[in-house]
Structure formats: structure tokens, C-alpha cells
C-alpha positions in Angstrom: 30.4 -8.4 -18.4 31.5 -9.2 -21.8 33.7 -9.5 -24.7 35.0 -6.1 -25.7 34.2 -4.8 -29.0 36.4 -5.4 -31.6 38.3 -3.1 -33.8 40.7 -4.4 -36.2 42.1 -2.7 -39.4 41.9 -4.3 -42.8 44.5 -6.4 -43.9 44.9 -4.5 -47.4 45.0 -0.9 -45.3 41.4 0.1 -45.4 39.2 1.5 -42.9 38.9 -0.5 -39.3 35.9 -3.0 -39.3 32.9 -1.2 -37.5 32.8 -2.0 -33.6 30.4 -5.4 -32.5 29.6 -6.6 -29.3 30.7 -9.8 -29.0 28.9 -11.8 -26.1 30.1 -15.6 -24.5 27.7 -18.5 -25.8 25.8 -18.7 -22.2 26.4 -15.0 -21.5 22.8 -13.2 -20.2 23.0 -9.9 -19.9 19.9 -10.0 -17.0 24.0 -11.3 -15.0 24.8 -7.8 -15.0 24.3 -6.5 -11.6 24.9 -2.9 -12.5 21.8 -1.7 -13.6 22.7 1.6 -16.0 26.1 -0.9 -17.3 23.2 -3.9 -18.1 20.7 -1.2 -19.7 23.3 0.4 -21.8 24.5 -3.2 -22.6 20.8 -4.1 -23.4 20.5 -1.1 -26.1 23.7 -2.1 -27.8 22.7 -5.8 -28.2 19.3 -4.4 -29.5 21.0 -2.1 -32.0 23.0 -5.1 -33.2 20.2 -7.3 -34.0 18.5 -4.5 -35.9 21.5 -3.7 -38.1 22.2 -7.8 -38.7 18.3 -8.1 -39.7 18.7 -5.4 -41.6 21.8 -6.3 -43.5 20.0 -9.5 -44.0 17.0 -7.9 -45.8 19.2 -6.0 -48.1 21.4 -8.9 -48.8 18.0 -11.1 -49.9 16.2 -8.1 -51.8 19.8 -8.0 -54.0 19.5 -11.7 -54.5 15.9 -11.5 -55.3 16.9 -8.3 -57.8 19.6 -10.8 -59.5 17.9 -13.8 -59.8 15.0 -11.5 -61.7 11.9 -14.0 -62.4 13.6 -17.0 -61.6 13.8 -16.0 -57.7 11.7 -18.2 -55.4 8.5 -16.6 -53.7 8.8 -14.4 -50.9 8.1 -16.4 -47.7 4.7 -15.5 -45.9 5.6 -14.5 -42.3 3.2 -16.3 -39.3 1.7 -14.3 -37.7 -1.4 -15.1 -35.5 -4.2 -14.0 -37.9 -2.8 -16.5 -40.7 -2.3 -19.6 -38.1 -6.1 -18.9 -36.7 -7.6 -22.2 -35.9 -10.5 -22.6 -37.8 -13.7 -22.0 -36.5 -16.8 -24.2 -37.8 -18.8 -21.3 -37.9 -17.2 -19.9 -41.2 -19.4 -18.4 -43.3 -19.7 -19.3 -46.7 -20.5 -16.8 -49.1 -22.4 -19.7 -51.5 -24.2 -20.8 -48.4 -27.9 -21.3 -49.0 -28.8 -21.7 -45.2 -26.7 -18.0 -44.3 -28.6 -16.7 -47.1 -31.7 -18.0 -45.5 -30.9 -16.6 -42.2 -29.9 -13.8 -43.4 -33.4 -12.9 -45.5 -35.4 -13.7 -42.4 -33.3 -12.0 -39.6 -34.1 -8.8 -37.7 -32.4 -7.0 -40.3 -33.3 -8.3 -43.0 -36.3 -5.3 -43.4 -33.2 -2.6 -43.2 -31.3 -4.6 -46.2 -34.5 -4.8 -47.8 -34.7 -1.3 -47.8 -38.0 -1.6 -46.0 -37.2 0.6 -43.4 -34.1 4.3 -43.2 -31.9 3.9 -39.8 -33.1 6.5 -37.3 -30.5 6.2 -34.3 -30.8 7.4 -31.0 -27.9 8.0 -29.0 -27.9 8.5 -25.1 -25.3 8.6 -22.2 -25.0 6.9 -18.6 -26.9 9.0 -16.1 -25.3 11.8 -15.6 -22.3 11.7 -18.2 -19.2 14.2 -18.0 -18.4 16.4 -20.2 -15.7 14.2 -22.4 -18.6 11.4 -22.9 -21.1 14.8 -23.9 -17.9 15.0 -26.7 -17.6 12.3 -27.5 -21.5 11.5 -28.1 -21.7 14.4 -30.2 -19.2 14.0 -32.5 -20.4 10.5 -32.8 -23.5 12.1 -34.2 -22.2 13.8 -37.0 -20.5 10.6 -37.9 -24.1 8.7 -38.4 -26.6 10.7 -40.5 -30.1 10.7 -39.0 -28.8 10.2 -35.1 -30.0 12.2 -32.2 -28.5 12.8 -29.4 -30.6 12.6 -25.5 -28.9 12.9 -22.4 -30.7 10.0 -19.5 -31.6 11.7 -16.4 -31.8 8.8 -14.2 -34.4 7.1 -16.7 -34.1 3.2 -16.9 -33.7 1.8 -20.6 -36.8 0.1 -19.7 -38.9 2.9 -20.4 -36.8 4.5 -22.6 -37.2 1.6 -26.0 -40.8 1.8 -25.8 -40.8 5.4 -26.5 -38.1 4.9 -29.4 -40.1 2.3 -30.8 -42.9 4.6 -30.9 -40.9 7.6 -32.7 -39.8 5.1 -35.4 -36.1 4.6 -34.2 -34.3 1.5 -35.3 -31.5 1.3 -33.1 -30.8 2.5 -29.4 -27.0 2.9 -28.6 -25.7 3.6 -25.1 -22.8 5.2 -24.1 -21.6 3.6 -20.5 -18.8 5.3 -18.6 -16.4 5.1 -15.9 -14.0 7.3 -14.2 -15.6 10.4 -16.6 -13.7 7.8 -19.4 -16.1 6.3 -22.3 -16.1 2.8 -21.3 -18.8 0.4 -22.4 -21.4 0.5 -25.5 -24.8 -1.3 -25.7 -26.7 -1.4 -29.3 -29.6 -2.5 -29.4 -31.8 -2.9 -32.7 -35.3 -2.2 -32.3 -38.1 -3.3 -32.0 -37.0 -7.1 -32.1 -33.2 -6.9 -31.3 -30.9 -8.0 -30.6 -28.9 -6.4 -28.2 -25.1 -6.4 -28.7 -22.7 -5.2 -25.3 -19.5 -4.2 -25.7 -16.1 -3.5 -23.8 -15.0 0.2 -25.8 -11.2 1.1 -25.2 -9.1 4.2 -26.9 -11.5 6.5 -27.3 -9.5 9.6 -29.4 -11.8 12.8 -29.6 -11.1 15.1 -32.7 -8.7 17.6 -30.9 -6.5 14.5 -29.8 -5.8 13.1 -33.6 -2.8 14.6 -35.1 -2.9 15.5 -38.4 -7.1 15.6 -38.6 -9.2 17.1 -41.6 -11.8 19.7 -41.1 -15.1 19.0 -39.6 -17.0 16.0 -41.6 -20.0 16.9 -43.8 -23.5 16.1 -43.5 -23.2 13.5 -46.6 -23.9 10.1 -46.1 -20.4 8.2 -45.6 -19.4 4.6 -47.3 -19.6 1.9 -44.8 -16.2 -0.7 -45.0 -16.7 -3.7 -43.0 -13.9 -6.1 -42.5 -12.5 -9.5 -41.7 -16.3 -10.5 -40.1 -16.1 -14.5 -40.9 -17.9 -16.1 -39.0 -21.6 -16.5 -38.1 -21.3 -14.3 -35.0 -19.2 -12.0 -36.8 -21.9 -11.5 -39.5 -24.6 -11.0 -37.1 -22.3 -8.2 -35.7 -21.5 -6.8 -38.5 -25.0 -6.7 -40.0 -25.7 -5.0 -36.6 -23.2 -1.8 -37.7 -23.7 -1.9 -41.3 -27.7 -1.0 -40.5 -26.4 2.4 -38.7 -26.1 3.8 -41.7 -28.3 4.7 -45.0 -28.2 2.4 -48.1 -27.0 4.5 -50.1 -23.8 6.7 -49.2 -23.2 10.5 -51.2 -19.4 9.7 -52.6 -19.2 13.5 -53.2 -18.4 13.7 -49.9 -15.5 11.1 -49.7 -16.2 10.3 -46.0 -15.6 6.2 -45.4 -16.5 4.8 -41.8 -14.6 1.6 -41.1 -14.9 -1.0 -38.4 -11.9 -3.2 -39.0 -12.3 -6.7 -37.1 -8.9 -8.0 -35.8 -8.5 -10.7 -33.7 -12.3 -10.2 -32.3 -11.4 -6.3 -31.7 -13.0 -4.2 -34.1 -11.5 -0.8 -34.7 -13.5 2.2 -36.3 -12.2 4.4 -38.2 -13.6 7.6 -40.1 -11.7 8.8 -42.9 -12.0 11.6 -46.3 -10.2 10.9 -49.4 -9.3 12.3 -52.1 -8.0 10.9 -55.6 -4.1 11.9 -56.2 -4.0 10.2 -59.2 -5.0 6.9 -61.0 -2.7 4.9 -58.6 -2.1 7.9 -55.5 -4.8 8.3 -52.8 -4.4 10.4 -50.0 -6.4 10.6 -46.9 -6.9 12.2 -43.6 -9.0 11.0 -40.1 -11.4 12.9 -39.3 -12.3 11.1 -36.1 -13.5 10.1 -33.3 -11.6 6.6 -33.3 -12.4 4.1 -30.6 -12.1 0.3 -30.0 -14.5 -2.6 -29.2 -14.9 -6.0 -27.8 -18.0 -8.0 -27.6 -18.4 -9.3 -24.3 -22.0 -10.5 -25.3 -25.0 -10.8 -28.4 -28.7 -11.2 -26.5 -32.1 -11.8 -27.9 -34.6 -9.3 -28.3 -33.9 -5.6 -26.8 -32.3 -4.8 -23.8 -33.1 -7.3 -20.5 -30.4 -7.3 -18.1 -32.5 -10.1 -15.5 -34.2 -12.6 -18.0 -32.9 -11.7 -21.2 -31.9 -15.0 -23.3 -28.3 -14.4 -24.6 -27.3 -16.5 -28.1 -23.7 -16.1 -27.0 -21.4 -14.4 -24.1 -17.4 -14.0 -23.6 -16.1 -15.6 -21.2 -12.4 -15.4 -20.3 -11.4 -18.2 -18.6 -12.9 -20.9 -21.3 -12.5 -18.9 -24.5 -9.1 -17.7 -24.0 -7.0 -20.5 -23.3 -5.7 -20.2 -27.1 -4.2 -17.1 -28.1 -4.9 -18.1 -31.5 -8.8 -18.8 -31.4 -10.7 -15.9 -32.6 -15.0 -15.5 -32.9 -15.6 -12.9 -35.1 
């Protein structure tokens, strides 16, 4: 299948070289038709390039170490964040026409501090009993949410009533298969309305190594990588979940973390170590989201007017195109 490994002693007496698989020029090892021979074959390969890229990282660092401040910078791996294609949207931060927009949009009142985020959280008709979790712990992660389980009332009716108990914002959990599947957000009373895909949902019990329960202080908010105009309309949308001001006694951060248009939250304590040390601990839930569409105004499935919507088959033809 192969060249044999290779064990030859030193030629001053010293220990045999270490064993190395040594494969022809052309040789594939998909040509071994034994399939435990071409899967052990596979691991040893694998095992090979580890230790050579390995070996190669420790030879540079000692070459780096010897040269001292005369070594040449470190070389900036691609990856497909730092080879994004640039979107014309970017925002920039010394924009007077974003910081138009963004005095005169529908949030513009919470940033104001004209009005204090009251959210209302509710379910799919009927939800199971890990969406009723999940729900709940989502409440103690956003001071001043309440929780109302839909019995077979249409969202229709149910923002009118918000609007008249002074809620801001309206989120929906959606499911499928008794699985958290889908949230809609919708900022009242104007909008908009934000849908998204929601994947990974991890309840308390199912973190390993969790903290206690959270507090009832108000957390810090940490938004990141939201560049462009669509991304700050987003991200506006989240930061106005929470109060202005957070209580850093209790050393809870929420995160939503925007990479390549998915945004992952995260709820977190802390605690100072030291002056450079800082440990911290989840304290959950996590979960994952995708926009799949931003629309005008509160929720109107029929004749809502949508100011922009994912779709797959024209806005994923470049891996490295992102929206956010």
C-alpha cells in the first residue's frame, strides 16, 4: 500500500531515527481497498503532518527567540473574516448621515433615554416543556421581561395590547420538533421587525462548568463585529433589550458576537484575578442566530414591506461575502 516505515540506527551509535511513513509521489491512500488497513493508514499520515507542523512551529519560535528584535513580523494567517470582500455599506464611525439616521430611527427614543425596555416574551402555541425552559431562563437574562404563554392568540392582537401596557419590544419564541427553532423581535410601537433562524440552543443544566444562578442586576451589554448598515440596525435592535445603565457589582456581561452574519450570545460573570488575570464562568442559556429577514413596522406576515431578506441562492454564491 506503501513504503514501509523506516528505522535506521545512527551512524555515530545513537538511538534509531523515530519510525515515518513514507508514501510514493502519486500514492492516495483513498487506493487502499481494505477499509480498516486505509483508516489506520489515514490516522498515521494525519499524526505525521501534526508532528511536522509542529516541529515547524518550534523550529520558527527558536528562530524568532534568536534573532530577538531583529526577527521579521509574524505572518497574519487568511482566514475568511480577514479576506471579507468589502461591503459598501460600512459604517463609518465619523459619518454624519449614520449619525443622522441613527438620531431619528425607532430607537433613537430608547438611546435617548426617553423611554426603560419593558420586554415581553411569549412562545409558539402550545410550546413544550424545553421551549417553557428555555423562555424562562431567557428572562432572568433581560431585567424587566415577562414571560406569557400564546394560547392560540394571533400576534395580531397580541402588539396592540403590548403597546398599550408600555412594552417596547415583543420577542417570539418559534419551535419545531419540541426544539427552539426560530425568533421574531419586534420593537414596538413602530418596528421594525427582525426574524431569525436560532440554532444551538444549550439550557443551563447542559453547560459544563456553569456558575450559580445569575442575579437580578442589570448586565453589561458587548456587541461585536456589527459593521455595516444592516448590522447596526441589528445591533441597535439587541442593545435596546437592555437598561442604559448596567449594576457592575454584579459582573454579569451578555454578549452577541457577530461572525460571519451568525451572531452568538453569550452570558458570562467575572471576576478580577488580578491586574492582568480574569476569570470567568457561563452562566447560560447560549444560543445562535441568523437573520433571514429585517421588515418595516411590527409584525405583518401578508403586506408587511421588508427593507431586506436572505436569500440563499443570490447571496451565497461567495463564501466570503458577509452582511452584518
Amino acid at each position: 500500500a506503501g513504503g514501509g516505515p523506516v528505522g535506521s540506527a545512527a551512524g555515530d551509535g545513537g538511538p534509531p531515527a523515530p519510525e515515518r511513513v513514507l508514501f510514493p509521489p502519486t500514492f492516495s491512500v483513498s487506493e487502499i481497498k481494505n477499509k480498516q488497513r486505509r483508516h489506520f493508514m489515514f490516522l498515521r499520515w494525519k499524526q505525521q503532518q501534526r508532528k511536522e507542523k509542529l516541529a515547524a512551529k518550534k523550529k520558527r519560535r527558536k528562530e524568532r527567540e534568536a534573532l530577538g528584535d531583529k526577527a521579521p513580523p509574524k505572518a497574519i494567517p487568511k482566514t475568511i473574516e480577514n479576506q471579507r470582500v468589502y461591503d459598501e455599506t460600512t459604517v463609518d464611525p465619523n459619518d454624519e448621515e449614520v449619525a443622522f439616521d441613527e438620531a431619528t430611527d425607532e430607537f433613537a427614543p430608547y438611546f435617548n433615554r426617553q423611554t426603560v425596555p419593558k420586554i415581553l416574551i411569549t412562545t409558539s402555541d402550545r410550546p413544550r416543556g424545553r421551549t417553557v425552559r428555555f423562555c424562562e431562563q431567557l428572562s432572568t437574562v433581560i431585567p424587566n421581561s415577562h414571560v406569557f404563554y400564546r394560547r392560540g392568540l394571533a400576534l395580531k392582537r397580541i402588539i396592540p395590547q403590548c403597546i398599550a401596557r408600555d412594552f417596547t419590544d415583543l420577542m417570539v419564541i418559534n419551535e419545531d420538533r419540541k426544539i427552539p427553532n426560530g425568533l421574531v423581535l419586534s420593537h414596538l410601537p413602530d418596528g421594525p421587525t427582525a426574524h431569525f433562524r436560532m440554532s444551538s440552543v444549550r439550557l443551563r443544566k447542559e453547560i459544563k462548568r456553569k456558575g450559580k444562578e445569575p442575579t437580578e442586576h442589570a448586565p453589561e451589554v458587548i456587541l461585536n463585529n456589527f459593521t455595516t448598515r444592516l448590522g447596526h440596525s441589528v445591533g441597535r435592535m439587541l442593545a435596546s433589550l437592555f437598561p442604559h445603565d448596567p449594576q457592575f457589582i454584579g459582573r454579569q456581561v451578555a454578549t452577541f458576537h457577530n461572525q460571519r452574519d451568525y451572531i452568538f450570545f453569550r452570558f458570562h460573570r467575572y471576576i478580577f484575578k488580578s491586574e492582568k488575570k480574569v476569570g470567568i464562568q457561563e452562566l447560560g442559556p447560549r444560543f445562535t442566530l441568523k437573520l433571514r429577514s429585517l421588515q418595516k413596522g411590527t409584525f405583518d406576515s401578508k403586506f408587511g414591506e421588508y427593507e431586506w431578506i436572505h436569500k440563499r441562492r443570490e447571496m451565497d454564491t461567495n463564501r466570503r461575502k458577509f452582511h452584518l
